[in-house]
C-alpha positions as CSV (number, residue, x, y, z in Angstrom):
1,X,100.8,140.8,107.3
2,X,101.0,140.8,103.5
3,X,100.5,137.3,101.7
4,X,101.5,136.8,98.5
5,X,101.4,133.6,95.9
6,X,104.4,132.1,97.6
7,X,104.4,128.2,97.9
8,X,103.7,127.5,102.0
9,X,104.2,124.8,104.1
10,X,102.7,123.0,107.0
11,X,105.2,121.4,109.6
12,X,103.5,120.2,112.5
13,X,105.2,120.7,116.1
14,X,106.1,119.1,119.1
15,X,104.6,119.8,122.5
16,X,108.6,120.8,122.4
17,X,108.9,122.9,120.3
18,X,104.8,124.5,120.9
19,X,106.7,125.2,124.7
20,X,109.7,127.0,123.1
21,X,108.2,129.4,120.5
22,X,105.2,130.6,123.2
23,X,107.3,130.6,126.3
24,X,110.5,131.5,125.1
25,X,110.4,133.0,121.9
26,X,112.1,130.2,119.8
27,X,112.6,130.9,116.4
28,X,114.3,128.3,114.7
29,X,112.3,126.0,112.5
30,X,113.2,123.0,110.4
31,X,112.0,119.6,110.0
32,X,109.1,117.0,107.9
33,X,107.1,119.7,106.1
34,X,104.1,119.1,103.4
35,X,103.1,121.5,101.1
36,X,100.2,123.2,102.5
37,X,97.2,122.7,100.0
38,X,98.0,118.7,101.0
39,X,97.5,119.2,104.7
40,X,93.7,118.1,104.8
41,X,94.0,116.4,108.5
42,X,90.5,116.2,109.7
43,X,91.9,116.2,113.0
44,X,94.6,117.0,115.8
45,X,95.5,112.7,115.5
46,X,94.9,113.0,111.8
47,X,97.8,115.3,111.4
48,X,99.6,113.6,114.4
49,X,99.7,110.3,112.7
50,X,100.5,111.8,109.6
51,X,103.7,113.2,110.5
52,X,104.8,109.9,113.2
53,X,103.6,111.9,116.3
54,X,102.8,109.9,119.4
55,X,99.8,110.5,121.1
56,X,99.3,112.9,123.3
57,X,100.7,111.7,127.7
58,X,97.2,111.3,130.1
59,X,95.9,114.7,130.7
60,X,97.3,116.5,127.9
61,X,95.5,118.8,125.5
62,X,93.8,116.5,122.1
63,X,95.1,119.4,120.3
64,X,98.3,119.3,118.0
65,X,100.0,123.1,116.8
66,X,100.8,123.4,113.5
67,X,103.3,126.6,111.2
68,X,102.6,127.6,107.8
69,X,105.9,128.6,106.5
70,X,106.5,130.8,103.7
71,X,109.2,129.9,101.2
72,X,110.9,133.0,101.2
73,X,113.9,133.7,99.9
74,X,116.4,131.2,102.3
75,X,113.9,128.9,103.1
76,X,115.1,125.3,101.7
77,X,112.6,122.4,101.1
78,X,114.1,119.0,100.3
79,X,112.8,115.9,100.1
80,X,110.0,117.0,102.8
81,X,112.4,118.3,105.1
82,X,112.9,122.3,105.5
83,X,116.6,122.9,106.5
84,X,116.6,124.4,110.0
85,X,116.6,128.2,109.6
86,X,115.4,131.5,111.4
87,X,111.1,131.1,111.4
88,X,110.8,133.5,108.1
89,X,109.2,136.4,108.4
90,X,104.8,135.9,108.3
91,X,105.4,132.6,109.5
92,X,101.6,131.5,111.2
93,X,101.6,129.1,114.2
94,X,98.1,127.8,113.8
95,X,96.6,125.3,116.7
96,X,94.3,122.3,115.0
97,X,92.1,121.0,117.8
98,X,91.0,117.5,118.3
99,X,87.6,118.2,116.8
100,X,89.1,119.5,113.4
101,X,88.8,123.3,114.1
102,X,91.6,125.3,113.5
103,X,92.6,128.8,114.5
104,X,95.3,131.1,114.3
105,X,97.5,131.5,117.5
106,X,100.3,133.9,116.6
107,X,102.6,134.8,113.6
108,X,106.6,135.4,113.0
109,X,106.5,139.1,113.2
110,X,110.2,139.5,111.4
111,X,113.3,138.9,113.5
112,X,112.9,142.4,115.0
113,X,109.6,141.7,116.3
114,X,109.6,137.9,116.8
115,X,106.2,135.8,117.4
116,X,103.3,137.7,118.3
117,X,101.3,136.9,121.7
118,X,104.4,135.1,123.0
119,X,106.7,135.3,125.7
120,X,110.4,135.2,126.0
121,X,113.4,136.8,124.7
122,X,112.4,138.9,121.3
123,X,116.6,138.6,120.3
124,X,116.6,136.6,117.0
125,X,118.5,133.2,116.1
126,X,121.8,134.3,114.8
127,X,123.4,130.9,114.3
128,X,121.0,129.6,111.3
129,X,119.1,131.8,108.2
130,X,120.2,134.7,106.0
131,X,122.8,137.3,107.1
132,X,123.9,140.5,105.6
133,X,127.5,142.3,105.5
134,X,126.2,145.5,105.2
135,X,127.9,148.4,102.7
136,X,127.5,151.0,105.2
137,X,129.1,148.7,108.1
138,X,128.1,145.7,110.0
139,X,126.9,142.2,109.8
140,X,123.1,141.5,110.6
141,X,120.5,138.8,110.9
142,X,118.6,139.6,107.5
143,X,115.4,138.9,106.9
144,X,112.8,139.2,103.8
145,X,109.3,140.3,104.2
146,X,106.2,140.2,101.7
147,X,105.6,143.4,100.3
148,X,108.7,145.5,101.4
149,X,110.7,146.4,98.9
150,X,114.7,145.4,100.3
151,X,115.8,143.9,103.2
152,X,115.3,144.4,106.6
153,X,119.0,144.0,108.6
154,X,118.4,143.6,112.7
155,X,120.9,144.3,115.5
156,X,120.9,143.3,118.6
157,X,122.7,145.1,121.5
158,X,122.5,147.9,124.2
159,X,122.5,150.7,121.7
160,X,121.0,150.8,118.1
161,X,123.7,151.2,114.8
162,X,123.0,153.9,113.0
163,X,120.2,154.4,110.7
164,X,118.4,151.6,112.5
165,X,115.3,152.3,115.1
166,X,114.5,150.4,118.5
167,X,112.2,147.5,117.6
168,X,111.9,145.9,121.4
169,X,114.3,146.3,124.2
170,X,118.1,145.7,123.1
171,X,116.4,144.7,119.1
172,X,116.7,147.5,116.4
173,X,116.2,147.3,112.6
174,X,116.5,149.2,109.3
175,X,115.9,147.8,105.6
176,X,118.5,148.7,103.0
177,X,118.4,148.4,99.3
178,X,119.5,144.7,98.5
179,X,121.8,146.1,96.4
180,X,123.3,147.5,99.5
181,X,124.0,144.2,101.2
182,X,125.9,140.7,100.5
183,X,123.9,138.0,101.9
184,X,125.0,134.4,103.6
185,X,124.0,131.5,105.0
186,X,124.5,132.0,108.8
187,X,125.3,128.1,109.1
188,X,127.4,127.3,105.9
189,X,129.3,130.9,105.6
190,X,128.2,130.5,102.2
191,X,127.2,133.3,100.1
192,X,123.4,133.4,99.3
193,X,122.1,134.4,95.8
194,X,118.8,136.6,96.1
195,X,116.7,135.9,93.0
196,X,113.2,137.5,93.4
């Protein structure tokens, strides 16, 4: 996992949404985001009040889970709200416990991948995020990554396209040259200028 100087936001989670990126692989994202360098919650209710958050039912953990998101390319911040999109690639899911220590839980290992240390299906969202039509045939989930020169495209089905290589069961990827691709917005249709 490469960082770089990108901006990065913290959206805090619901027990919800905690239960569908660890059990079942959940990779959409979207919501109240701040920038990260203002996220200074002392505390699991510190950041729970912060964001409107009830407190947690009798019994339940003190602890709230939190993502830093990257703002890759097609990640849109406005007004405090990311649009819902595919988690982008490097994405940290980060668990702030009711004491004020935090610690790293997993991370958005690209679409090919998904989040490490969870369960559930690996197969990423195709209905929100970027999306390539690709010169040498096909359209992909797309996906940028720190440090990787291109764009990685990732297929899902019984057997790989070719050029691409098995990533998980049913999951294979291959990066192209962007000039090789024309990227859009999975939701809109729209076409999505890359500027780096």
């Amino acid at each position: 996992m490469t960082h770089s100087a990108r901006r990065r936001w913290f959206a805090l989670l619901t027990p919800g949404q905690t239960t569908g990126i660890m059990l079942a692989g959940l990779d959409v994202v979207g919501g109240p985001v701040v920038p990260l360098a203002e996220a200074t919650y002392a505390d699991a209710d510190a950041a729970r009040a912060a964001f409107g958050h009830p407190a947690p039912a009798p019994g339940a953990g003190r602890f709230v889970d939190f993502l830093v998101v990257p703002e890759l390319p097609g990640v849109e911040v406005r007004d405090g709200v990311l649009t819902e999109t595919r988690a982008p690639s490097g994405t940290e899911f980060w668990r702030l416990e009711a004491d004020g220590r935090r610690r790293v839980v997993s991370y958005y290992d690209t679409p090919a991948y998904g989040w490490r240390n969870g369960r559930g299906d690996v197969r990423p969202a195709q209905h929100v995020g970027l999306r390539a039509r690709y010169a040498g045939g096909g359209d992909y989930v797309a996906a940028f990554e720190d440090g990787v020169d291109g764009v990685h495209l990732v297929a899902v089905g019984e057997d790989p396209p070719e050029g691409f290589a098995w990533t998980k069961v049913g999951v294979s990827r291959r990066t192209v040259p962007l000039s090789d691709v024309e990227l859009y917005d999975a939701t809109t249709g729209d076409p999505f200028a890359h500027t780096p």
